[in-house]
PAFIMAR-716432 format. One line per 4 residues: number of its first residue (from 1); their letters; for each residue x, y, z of N, C-alpha, C. Coordinates in nm, 3 decimals. Example, Ala and Ser with C-alpha at 12.3 -4.5 7.8 and 13.67 -1.06 7.14 Angstrom:
1> AS> 1.319/-0.569/0.780/1.230/-0.450/0.780/1.320/-0.330/0.780 | 1.285/-0.225/0.708/1.367/-0.106/0.714/1.290/0.003/0.787
//
This chain:
1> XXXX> -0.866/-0.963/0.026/-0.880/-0.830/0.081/-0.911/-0.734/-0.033 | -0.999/-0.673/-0.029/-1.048/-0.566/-0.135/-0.962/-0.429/-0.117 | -0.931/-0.374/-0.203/-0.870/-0.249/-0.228/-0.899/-0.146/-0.104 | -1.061/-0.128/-0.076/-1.051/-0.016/0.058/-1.030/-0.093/0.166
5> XXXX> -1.022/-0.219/0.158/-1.002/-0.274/0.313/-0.859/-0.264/0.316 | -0.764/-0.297/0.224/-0.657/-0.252/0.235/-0.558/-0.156/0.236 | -0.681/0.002/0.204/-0.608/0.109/0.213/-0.668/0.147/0.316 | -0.789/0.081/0.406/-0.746/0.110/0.529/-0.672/0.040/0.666
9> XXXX> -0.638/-0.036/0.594/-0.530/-0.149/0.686/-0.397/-0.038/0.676 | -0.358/0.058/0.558/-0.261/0.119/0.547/-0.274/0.261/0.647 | -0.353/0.282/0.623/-0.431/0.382/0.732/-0.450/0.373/0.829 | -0.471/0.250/0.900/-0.453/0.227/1.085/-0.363/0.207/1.104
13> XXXX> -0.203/0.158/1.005/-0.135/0.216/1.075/0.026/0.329/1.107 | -0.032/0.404/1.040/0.011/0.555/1.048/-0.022/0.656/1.150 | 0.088/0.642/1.210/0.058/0.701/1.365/-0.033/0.822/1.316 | -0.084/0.894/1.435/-0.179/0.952/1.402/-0.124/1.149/1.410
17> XXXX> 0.003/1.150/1.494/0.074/1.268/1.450/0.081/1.274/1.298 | 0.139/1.183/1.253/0.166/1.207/1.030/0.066/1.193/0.951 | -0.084/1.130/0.995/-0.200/1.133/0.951/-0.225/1.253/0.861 | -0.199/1.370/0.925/-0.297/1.498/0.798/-0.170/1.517/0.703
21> XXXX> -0.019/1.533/0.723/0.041/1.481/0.648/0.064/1.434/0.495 | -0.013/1.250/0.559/-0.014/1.178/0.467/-0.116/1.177/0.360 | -0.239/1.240/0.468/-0.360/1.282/0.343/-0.330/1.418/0.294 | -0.271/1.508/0.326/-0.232/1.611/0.206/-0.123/1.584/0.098
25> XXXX> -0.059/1.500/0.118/0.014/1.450/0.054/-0.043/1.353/-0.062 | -0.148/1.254/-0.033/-0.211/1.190/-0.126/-0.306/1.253/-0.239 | -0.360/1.403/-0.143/-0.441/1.464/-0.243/-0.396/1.513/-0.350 | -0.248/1.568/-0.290/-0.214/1.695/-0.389/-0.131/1.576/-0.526
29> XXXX> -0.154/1.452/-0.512/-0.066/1.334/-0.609/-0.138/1.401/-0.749 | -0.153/1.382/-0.879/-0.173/1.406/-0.968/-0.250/1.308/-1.067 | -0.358/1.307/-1.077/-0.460/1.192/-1.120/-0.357/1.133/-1.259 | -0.396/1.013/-1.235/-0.274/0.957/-1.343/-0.163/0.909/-1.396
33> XXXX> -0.103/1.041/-1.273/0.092/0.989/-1.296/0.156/0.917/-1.201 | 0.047/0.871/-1.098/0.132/0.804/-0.989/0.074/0.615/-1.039 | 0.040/0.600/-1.166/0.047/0.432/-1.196/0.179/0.335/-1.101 | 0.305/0.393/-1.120/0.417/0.347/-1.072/0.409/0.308/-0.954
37> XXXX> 0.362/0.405/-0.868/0.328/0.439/-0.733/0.268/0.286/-0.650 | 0.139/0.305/-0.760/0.027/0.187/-0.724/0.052/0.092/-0.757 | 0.149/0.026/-0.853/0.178/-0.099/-0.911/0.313/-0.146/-0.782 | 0.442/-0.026/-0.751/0.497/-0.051/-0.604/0.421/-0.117/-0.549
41> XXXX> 0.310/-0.012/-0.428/0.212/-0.082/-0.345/0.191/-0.202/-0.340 | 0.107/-0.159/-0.466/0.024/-0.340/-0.455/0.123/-0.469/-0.471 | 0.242/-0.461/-0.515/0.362/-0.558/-0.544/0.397/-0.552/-0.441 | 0.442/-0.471/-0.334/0.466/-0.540/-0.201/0.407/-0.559/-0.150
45> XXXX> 0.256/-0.542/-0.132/0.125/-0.575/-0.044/0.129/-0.789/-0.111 | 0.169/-0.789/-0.237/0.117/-0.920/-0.257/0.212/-0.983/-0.218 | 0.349/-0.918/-0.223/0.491/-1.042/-0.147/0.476/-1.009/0.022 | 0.422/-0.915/0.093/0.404/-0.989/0.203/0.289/-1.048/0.234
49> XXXX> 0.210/-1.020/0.161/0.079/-1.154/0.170/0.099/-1.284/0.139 | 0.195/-1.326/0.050/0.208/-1.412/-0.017/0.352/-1.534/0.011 | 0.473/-1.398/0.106/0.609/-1.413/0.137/0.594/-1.531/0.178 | 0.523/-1.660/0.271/0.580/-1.785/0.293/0.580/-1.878/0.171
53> XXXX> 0.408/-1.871/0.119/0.395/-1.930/-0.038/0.524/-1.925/-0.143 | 0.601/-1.789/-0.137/0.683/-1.778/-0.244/0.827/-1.834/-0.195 | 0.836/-1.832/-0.102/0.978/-1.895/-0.039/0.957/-2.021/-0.028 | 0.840/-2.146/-0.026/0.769/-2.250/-0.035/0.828/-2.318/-0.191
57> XXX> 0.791/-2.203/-0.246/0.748/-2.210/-0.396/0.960/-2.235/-0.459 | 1.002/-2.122/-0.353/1.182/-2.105/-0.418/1.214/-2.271/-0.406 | 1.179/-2.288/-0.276/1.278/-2.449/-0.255/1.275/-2.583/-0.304
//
């Protein structure tokens, strides 16, 4: 899954009341300081992509 396919997999699904919300919220982030942010994300995007492999992998 490529990066925009997966930020819009994150995006369909956010009900659509918190939608403008969530994009004013992303804009006003601060180029740079949210590394932490994105390294979160993508670390749980890969343990539930990955969650049977790694419990496979525990036993």
């Amino acid at each position: 899954m490529s990066e925009k396919e997966y930020a819009k997999s994150i995006i369909d699904i956010i009900p659509e009341e918190y939608l403008d919300e969530v994009i004013r919220f992303l804009l006003s982030l601060p180029e740079g300081n949210n590394d932490d942010k994105k390294f979160d994300l993508v670390s749980k995007h890969i343990l539930e992509k990955y969650h049977k492999a790694f419990e496979e992998l525990a036993k």
